[in-house]
C-alpha positions in Angstrom: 359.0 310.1 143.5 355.1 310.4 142.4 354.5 307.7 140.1 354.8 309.4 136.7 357.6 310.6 138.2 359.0 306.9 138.7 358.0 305.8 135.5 359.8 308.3 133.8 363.1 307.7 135.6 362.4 303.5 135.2 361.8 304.7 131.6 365.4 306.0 131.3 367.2 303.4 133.3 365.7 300.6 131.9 364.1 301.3 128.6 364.0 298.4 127.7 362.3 296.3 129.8 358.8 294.9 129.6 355.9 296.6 131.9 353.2 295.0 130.3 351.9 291.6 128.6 348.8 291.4 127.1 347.7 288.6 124.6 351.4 288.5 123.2 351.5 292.0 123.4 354.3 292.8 124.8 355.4 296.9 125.8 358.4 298.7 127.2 359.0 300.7 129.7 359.9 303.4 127.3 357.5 303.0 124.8 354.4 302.8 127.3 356.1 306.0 128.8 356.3 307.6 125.1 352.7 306.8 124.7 351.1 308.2 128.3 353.1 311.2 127.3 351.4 311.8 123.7 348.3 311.2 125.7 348.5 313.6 128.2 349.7 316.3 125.2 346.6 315.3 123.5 344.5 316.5 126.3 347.0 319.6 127.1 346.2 320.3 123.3 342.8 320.3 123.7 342.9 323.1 126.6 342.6 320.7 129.8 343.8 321.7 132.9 345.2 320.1 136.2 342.3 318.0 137.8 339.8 318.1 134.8 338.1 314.6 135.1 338.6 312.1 132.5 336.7 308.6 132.6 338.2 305.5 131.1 335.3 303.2 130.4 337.6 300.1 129.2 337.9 296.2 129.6 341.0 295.2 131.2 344.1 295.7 128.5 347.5 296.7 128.9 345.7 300.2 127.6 344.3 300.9 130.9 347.6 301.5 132.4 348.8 303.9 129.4 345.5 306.3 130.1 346.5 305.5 133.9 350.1 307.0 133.1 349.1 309.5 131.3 346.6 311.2 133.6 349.5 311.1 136.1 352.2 312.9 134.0 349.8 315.7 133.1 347.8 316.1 136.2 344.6 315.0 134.7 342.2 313.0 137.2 341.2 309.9 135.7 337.7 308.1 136.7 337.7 304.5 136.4 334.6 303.1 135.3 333.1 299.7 136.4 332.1 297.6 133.3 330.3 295.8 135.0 327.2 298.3 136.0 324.3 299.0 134.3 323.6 301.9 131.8 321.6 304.3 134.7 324.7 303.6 137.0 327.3 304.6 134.7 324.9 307.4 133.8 324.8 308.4 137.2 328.7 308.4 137.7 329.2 310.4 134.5 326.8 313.2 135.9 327.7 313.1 139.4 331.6 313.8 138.3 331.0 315.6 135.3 333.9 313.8 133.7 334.8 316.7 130.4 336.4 313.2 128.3 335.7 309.7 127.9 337.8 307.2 126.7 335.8 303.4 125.7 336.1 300.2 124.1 333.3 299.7 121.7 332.7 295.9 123.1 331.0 298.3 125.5 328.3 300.4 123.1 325.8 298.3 124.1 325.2 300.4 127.7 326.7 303.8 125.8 323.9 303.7 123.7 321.4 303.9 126.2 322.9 307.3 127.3 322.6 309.9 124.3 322.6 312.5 126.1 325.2 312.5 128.7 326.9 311.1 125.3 326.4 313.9 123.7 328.0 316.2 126.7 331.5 314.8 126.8 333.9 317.1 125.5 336.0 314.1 123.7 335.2 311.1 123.0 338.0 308.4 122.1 337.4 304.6 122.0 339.0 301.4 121.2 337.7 299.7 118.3 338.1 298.9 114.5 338.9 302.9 114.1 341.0 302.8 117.3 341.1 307.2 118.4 342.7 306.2 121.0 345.4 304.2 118.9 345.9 307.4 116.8 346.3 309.6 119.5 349.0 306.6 121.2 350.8 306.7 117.9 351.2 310.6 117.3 354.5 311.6 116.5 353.0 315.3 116.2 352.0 315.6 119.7 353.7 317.6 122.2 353.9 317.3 125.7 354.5 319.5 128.1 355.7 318.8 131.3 354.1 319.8 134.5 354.8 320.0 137.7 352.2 318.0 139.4 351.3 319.0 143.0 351.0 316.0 145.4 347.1 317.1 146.6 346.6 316.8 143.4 343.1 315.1 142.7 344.7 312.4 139.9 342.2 309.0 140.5 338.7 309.1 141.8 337.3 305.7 142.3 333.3 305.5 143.1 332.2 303.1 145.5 330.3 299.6 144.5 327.0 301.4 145.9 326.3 298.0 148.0 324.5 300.1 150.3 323.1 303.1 148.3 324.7 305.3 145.5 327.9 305.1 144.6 330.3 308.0 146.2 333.4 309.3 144.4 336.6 309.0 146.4 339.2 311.1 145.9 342.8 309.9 146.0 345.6 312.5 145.6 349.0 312.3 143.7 350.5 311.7 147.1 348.2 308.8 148.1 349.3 307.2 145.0 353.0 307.0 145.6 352.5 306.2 149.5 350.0 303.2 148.4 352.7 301.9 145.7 355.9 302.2 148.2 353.7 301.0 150.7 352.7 297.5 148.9 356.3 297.6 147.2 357.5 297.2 151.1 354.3 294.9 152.1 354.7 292.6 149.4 358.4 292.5 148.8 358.1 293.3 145.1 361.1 293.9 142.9 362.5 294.3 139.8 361.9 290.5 138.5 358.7 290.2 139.8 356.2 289.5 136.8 352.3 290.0 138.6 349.4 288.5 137.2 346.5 290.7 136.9 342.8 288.8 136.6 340.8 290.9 138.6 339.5 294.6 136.9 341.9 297.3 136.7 339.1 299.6 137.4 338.9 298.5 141.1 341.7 299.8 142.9 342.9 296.4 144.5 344.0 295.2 141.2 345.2 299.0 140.1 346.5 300.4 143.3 347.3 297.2 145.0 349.5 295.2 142.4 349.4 296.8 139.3 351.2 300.1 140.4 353.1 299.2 143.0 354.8 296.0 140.7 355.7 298.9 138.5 357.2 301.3 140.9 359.1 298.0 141.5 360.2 297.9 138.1 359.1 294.7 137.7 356.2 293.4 134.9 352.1 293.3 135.0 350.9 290.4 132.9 347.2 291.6 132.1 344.2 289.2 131.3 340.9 290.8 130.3 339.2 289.0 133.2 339.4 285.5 134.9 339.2 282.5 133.3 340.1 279.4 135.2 341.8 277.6 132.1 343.2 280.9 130.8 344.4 281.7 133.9 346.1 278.4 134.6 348.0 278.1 131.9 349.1 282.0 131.8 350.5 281.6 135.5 352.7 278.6 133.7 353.8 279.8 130.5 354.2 283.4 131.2 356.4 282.6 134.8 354.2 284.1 137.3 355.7 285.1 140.0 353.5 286.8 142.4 349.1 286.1 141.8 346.2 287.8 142.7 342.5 286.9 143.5 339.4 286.5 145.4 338.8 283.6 147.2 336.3 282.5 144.8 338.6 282.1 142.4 341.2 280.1 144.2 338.5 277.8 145.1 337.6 277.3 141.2 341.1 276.8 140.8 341.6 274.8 143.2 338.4 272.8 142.4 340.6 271.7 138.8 342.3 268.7 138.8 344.6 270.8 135.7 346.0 272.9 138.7 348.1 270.4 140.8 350.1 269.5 136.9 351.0 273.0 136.7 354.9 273.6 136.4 355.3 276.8 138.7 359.0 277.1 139.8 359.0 281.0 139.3 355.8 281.6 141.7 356.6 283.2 145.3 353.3 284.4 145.8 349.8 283.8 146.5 347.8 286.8 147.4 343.6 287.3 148.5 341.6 290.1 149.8 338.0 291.4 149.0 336.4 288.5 151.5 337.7 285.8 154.1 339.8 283.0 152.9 338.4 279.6 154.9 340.2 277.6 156.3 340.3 274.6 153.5 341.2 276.8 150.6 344.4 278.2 152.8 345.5 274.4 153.8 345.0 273.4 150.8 346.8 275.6 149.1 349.7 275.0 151.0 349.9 271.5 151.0 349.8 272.1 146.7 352.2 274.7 147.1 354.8 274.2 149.7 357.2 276.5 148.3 354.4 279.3 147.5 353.8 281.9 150.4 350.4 282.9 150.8 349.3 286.4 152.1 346.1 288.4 152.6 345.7 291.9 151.8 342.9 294.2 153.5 341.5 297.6 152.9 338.6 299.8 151.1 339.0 302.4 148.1 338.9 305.3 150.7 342.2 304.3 152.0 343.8 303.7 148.5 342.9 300.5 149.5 345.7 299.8 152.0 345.4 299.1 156.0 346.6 295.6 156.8 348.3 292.6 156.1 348.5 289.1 156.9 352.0 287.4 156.0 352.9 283.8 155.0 354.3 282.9 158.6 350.5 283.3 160.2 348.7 282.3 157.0 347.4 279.2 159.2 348.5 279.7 162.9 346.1 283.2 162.3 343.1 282.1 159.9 340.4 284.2 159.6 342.7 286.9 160.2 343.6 290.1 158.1 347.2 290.8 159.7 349.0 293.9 160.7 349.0 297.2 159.7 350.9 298.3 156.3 353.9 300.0 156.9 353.0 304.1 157.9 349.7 302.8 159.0 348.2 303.1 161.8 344.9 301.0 162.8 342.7 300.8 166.3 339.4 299.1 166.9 337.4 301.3 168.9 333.6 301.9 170.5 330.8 304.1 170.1 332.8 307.4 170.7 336.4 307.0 169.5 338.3 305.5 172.3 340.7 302.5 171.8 339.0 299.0 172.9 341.3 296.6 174.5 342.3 293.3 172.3 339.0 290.8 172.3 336.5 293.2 172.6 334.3 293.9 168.8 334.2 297.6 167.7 334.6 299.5 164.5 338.1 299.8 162.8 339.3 302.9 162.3 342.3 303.6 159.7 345.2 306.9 159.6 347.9 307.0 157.0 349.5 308.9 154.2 347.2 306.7 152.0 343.8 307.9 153.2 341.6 309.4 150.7 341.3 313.6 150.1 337.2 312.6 150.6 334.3 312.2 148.6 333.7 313.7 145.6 330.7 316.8 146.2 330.1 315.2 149.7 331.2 317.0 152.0 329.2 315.4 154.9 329.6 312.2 153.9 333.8 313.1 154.3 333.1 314.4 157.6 331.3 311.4 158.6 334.3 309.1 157.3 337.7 310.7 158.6 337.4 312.1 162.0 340.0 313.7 163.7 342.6 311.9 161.2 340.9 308.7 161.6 339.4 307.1 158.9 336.2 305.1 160.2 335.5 302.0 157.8 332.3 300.6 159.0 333.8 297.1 159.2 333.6 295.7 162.8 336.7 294.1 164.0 338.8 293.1 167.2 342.4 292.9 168.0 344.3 289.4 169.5 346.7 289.9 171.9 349.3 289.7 169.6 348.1 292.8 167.8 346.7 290.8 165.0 343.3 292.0 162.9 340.2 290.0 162.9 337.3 291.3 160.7 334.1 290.3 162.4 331.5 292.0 159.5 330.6 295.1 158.2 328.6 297.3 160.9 325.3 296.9 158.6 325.4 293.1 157.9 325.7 292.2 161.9 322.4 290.5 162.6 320.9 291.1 165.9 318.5 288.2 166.7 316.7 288.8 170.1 319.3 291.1 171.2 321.9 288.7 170.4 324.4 290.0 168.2 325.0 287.1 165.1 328.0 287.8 162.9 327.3 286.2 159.0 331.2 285.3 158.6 331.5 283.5 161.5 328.1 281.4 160.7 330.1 281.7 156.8 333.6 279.6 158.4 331.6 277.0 159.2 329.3 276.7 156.4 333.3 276.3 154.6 333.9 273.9 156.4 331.4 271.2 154.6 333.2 269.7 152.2 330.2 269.7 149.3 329.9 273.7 149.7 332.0 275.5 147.1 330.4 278.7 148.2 328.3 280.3 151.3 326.9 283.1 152.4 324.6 284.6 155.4 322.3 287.5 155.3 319.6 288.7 158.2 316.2 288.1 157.2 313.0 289.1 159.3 311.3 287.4 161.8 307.9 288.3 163.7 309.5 287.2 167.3 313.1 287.3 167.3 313.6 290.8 165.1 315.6 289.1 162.6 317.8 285.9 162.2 320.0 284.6 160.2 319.5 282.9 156.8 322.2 280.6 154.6 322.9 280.8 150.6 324.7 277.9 149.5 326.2 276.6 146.2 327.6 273.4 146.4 330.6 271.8 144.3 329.3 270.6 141.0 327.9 266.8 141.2 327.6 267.3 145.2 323.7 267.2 147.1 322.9 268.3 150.1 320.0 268.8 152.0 319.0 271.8 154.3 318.7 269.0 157.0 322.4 268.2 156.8 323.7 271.6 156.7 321.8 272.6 159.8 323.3 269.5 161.3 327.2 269.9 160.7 326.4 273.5 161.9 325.1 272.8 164.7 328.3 271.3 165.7 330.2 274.4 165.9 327.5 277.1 166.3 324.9 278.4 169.4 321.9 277.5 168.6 321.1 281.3 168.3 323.8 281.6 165.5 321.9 278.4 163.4 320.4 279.7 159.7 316.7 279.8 160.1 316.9 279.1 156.9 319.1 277.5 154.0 318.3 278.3 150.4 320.8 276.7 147.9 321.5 278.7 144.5 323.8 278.3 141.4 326.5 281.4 142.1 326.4 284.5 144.5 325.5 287.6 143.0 328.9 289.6 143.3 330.2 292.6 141.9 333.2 293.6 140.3 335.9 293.7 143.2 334.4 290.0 144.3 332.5 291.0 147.3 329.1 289.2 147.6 326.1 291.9 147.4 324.4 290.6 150.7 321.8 293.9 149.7 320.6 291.8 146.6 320.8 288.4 148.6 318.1 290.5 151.4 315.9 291.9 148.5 
């Protein structure tokens, strides 16, 4: 089944049951299916057709999902837009994709109103607010939908791209990457019917969308939504609402983790911690575990272009395999490989390259750029990687953040583990900076735990225990917080500028 399709049968069979929690707010199955339904006749009312593009410019709420639903049941594509970007990005997004609708919480006027024009240029416009449109349309007895059959290359998400290395690019995920990402994860994960998922992270990256959100629902199970994180809020919703399975960056476990609150917390119904979006040292992992006995732990790597699904790493090699993003998904297939395609043998660095029913249709208008990505089936993720002999998947760095210093290749999260491994450094990061002999070398952003000091001195001296000389930060520049966007990762491009 597509997912609409799924959520209209889970909508008969178990009507119902909750599918979302959001600040008390608790809905069915059946009436969240009701309302994506009077939705998607809203815009079949007001002449839309299959694949007409309609952005959703929201903070996360249990709403998210119902526009989600809806653009599924009635073919519509819906655009995701980051909340976090500045009014000439979202402009940019809006015009590149020529979105016909938008839909908007009015918290977020501020950037909207910076954009009267492309404003002005939407075909609809409903928001969430004191009015509440979109409420209206949710609570329309009058509307009538019309059920479609929705082809599986169906255009039905576009996601763009954080832009951390130019603009943004629109990727294109069809009907049938959908379902395959949600049985995929529903496989991965072991997700059921009683699971009940926390969701901190945005909706509008697809980790927290595609990755947990969907797939918990395909399970039949419950999404418990929090508009964003919120160590305290968070604590105390994993305890009272019964998490069972959690998901965040490794920034945030190390907050968490960081709270003295956390180890009081009563979590008998949690089975699952899981990461992705960057590395998870060493510490955090062991630490968690020793909290946590009972708690597996498991890390979960891909990009938007494949859904985001590719591999990963279960409870059993959490710490035997650190530093290590697992397996492939089920369906998946992934190689590392060299300059021209061909398989490298396990050890040996090269770029990983992805195949699946999950892989994106391509970018949006960029047809070069596609072409460029998914060769010969493959899709090539600019992440360098190798393979242990056990057929395990080590991300060394992305292809553009390896530093090359005198012709000796220095990759950032291996200078990064160590940095982790100081017990003052809460978090660390390592960008390539220029230098007049060696070409470039390597430089260290450090924020320390709060009431910690250290000084560049001692950094460079615990490193130098575990690092080549060669591999030592030139430099080491200590800040309050790393500039990150939405999905977590740090934006090395602003720590170069």
């Amino acid at each position: 089944m597509l997912v609409a399709e799924r959520l209209a049968y889970l909508a008969k069979e178990q009507p119902t049951k909750i599918i979302t929690s959001f600040q008390g707010r608790e809905t069915s199955y059946a009436e969240l299916f009701k309302q994506a339904k009077r939705l998607a006749a809203y815009f079949q009312s007001k002449g839309y057709e299959q694949e007409d593009i309609i952005a959703v410019y929201l903070i996360n709420s249990d709403y998210f999902l119902t526009c989600y639903y809806a653009c599924q049941l009635g073919g519509f594509t819906i655009l995701p837009i980051n909340t976090k970007l500045t009014a000439p990005e979202v402009d940019y997004i809006f015009n590149h994709s020529e979105a016909k609708a938008l839909i908007y919480d009015t918290r977020l006027t501020n950037i909207l109103d910076d954009l009267p024009e492309t404003m002005n240029s939407f075909e609809d416009l409903l928001y969430l607010g004191e009015e509440n449109t979109l409420i209206a349309v949710l609570n329309d007895e009058n509307l009538s939908f019309n059920e479609v059959k929705v082809d599986e290359n169906t255009t039905t998400v576009i996601f763009y791209t954080s832009g951390t290395t130019g603009k943004p690019k629109g990727v294109m995920l069809s009907a049938a990457n959908v379902q395959a990402t949600a049985k995929l994860y529903v496989e991965a994960l072991e997700l059921n019917s009683s699971d009940r998922m926390q969701i901190v992270a945005p909706l509008f990256h697809c980790a927290a969308s595609h990755v947990f959100s969907i797939p918990v629902i395909y399970a039949g199970g419950t999404v418990v939504i929090e508009e964003g994180f919120s160590p305290e809020q968070t604590m105390d919703t994993l305890e009272q609402e019964k998490i069972t399975v959690f998901f965040g960056v490794p920034a945030m476990y190390s907050i968490l983790l960081n709270s003295p609150k956390m180890e009081s917390l009563r979590l008998s119904n949690l089975r699952l911690f899981t990461y992705g979006a960057a590395p998870m040292p060493f510490e955090l992992i062991r630490k968690i575990k020793a909290l946590f006995p009972d708690v597996k732990v498991q890390n979960i790597y891909g990009q938007t272009e494949n859904s985001p699904a590719a591999t990963t790493l279960k409870d059993h090699f959490a710490l035997e395999k650190v530093g290590s993003v697992g397996e492939p998904v089920p369906g998946t297939e992934v190689q590392v490989v060299d300059e021209h395609g061909n398989p490298l043998p396990s050890g040996l660095v090269g770029e990983i390259v992805v195949k699946g029913p999950q892989l994106m249709k391509g970018y949006l208008k960029n047809e070069e750029a596609t072409k460029q990505a998914i060769r010969d089936g493959w899709l090539y993720t600019g992440d360098l990687g190798r393979m242990d002999e056990d057929g395990l998947l080590y991300i060394v760095d992305r292809k553009k953040d390896m530093i090359i210093r005198g012709g000796e290749n220095v990759y950032p999260v291996e200078v990064e583990e160590v940095l982790y491994e100081i017990s003052e450094v809460l978090e660390a990061a390592v960008v390539g900076i220029p230098h007049e002999i060696y070409g470039e070398v390597p430089k260290a952003y450090v924020v320390l735990k709060e009431g910690k000091h250290l000084t560049e001195e001692d950094v460079l001296t615990k490193c130098s225990k575990s690092l080549a000389k060669f591999k030592l930060p030139l430099e080491v520049e200590f800040i309050e917080s790393l500039p990150r966007n939405a999905s977590g990762k740090v934006l090395k491009t602003t720590l170069r500028n």
